[in-house]
C-alpha angles and dihedrals in degrees: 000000000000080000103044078053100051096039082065096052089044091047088058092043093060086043086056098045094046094042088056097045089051095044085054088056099048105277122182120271094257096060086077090069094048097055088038086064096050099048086050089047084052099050092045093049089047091052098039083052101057079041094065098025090059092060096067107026140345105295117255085354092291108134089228112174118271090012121125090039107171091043094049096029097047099105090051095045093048089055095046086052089049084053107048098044083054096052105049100021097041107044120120095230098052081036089064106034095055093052087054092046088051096043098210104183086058097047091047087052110053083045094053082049101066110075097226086055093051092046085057091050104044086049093058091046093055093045083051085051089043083044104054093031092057087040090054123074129234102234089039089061103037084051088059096042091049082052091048099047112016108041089037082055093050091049107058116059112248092215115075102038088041089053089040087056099044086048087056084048093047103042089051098048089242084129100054092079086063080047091055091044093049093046094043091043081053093055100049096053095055098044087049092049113052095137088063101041081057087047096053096043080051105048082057111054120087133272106248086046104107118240092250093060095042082057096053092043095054095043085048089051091037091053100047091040090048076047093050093052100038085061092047089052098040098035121068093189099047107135092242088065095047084059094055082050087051101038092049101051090038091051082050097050092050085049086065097036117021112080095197077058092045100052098045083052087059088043089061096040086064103038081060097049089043090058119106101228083056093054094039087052086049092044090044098046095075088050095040095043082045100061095040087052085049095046093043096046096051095043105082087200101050112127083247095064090047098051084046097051092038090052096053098053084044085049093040085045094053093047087055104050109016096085086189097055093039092056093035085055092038086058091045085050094050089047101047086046088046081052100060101027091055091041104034101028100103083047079059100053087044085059089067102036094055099048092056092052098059091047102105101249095237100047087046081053090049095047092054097044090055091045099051105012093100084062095046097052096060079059090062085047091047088048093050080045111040087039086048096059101030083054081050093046092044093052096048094052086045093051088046104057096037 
């Protein structure tokens, strides 16, 4: 294009020369107009050219002022630009209207609802979890994990809220089926275990008591303690029962009130978080939740997928038909969009700025030139033309009035 528009200002200088030449040897009277048109050509494509030359650097290599604009304006540029994007883009009034206008949440939704969609979208989801699991480290995680549970354990006492939630058991009966259990599981065993009930009743007696007499003893013992049993198990109301009910809201009364329970309580708390069983469960979650993630994330087919696919079209289907949610969502989305823009806006427009600034001035001058010089150059061309016929316009009114 550089070429096309010097081949025109060189057109209209061989028009000139030859003009002139011919006006020196006689020529006819029209050849003036002819020669009026390409100096004026001339002028119009040499001023068109340091126009757009010094756009871009000092013409014919001469520092004229205000030559070379975009490399020793760059800065400047850069910061209008900044500016102006931030002015009318970022601000929070064309922010909002154009989401409104777009209607995002509608258009998400009717996306989400469509499966192949979800599928996309779910994929991308487990490769983000892959992703973060393989990015966290083992020992990062169980240490925050140990600082979540364990140390937030520690902190808050186990007694009153424990007595408070076997009141609340008590008081309701819940507890009476592990009664039953106890009692039926009691019975069972005393009546499975008769011969050593009799060893035991034996063992005891004393030495000069004949063996008869041990025997009857211990038949008598074994029938009233099987008796006893039977009418714990059979009789809800059977006073040993009563005492349990009494023992155990009483136990969960002293668990809120009496310090010496409390603090057993809290003796205990810690005796099962120093086991070692306990420490090595805790050490072990993060290992054992981060293989199931990883499983359930690579298998296309894990329960997790599904739930997750499942739960985007449900979501997708609800944004599209549900006018409420939509707008509800729609006013979280513009707010979201008014937050950053008022807060980070000017973050935004540095963004710009700095990025231009760090462009080398003559490359940024290169690029543009590439990007908009075929443009330019038909300037060059309108400015040979157009000279060209305002120099004709301008000789033949002159040629009119003298």
């Amino acid at each position: 294009m550089k070429l096309v528009a010097l081949s025109f200002l060189l057109g209209a200088t061989v028009i000139f020369l030859a003009t002139s030449f011919w006006q020196s040897a006689g020529a006819p009277a029209w050849v003036g107009y002819l020669k009026a048109a390409a100096e004026a050509g001339m002028v119009g494509a040499l001023a068109d050219w340091f126009a757009v030359t010094a756009l871009f650097r000092h013409p014919l290599g001469i520092k004229i002022p205000h030559t070379a604009i975009i490399p020793t304006r760059k800065d400047a540029l850069g910061d209008s630009l900044g500016e102006f994007v931030g002015t009318n883009f970022l601000s929070e009034r064309v922010v909002r209207e154009r989401l409104r206008r777009v209607g995002v949440t509608g258009r998400l939704g009717g996306w989400l609802a469509h499966p192949a969609n979800a599928d996309r979208v779910t994929a991308e989801l487990s490769t983000v979890v892959r992703g973060v699991v393989a990015v966290l480290r083992d020992e990062d995680v169980q240490a925050v994990m140990e600082q979540a549970v364990v140390r937030r354990a520690v902190a808050v006492p186990w007694g009153p809220p424990l007595g408070k939630l076997l009141s609340g058991v008590f008081a309701d009966g819940a507890h009476h089926k592990l009664v039953d259990l106890m009692c039926d599981r009691a019975y069972e065993w005393v009546k499975g275990n008769h011969t050593a009930v009799l060893r035991v009743v034996s063992d005891r007696a004393p030495t000069w008591s004949p063996k008869f007499v041990d025997s009857m003893v211990a038949d008598k013992v074994y029938g009233e303690v099987l008796s006893f049993a039977w009418l714990v198990k059979t009789d809800p109301n059977h006073p040993m029962r009563l005492a349990i009910d009494k023992f155990l809201a009483e136990f969960a009364q002293d668990l809120q009130t009496d310090e010496a329970t409390m603090q057993r309580a809290e003796a205990v708390k810690q005796q099962v978080l120093d086991h070692p069983e306990v420490q090595n469960v805790i050490g072990s979650a993060w290992s054992a939740a981060k293989a199931m993630l990883l499983d359930a994330a690579e298998d296309p087919s894990s329960e997790l997928r599904k739930r997750v696919r499942e739960g985007l079209i449900s979501l997708g289907t609800r944004l599209t038909d549900d006018d409420s949610l939509r707008d509800k969502v729609d006013s979280w989305v513009e707010g979201a969009a008014s937050y950053v823009v008022l807060n980070y806006r000017d973050e935004i427009t540095t963004l710009i700025t700095d990025t231009v600034q760090r462009w080398d001035a003559a490359e940024t001058s290169r690029k543009i030139e590439l990007q908009v010089g075929r443009d330019l150059q038909f300037i060059r061309i309108n400015g040979t033309v157009v000279g060209a016929l305002a120099g004709l316009l301008i000789y033949t009114v002159a040629q009119l009035i003298l």
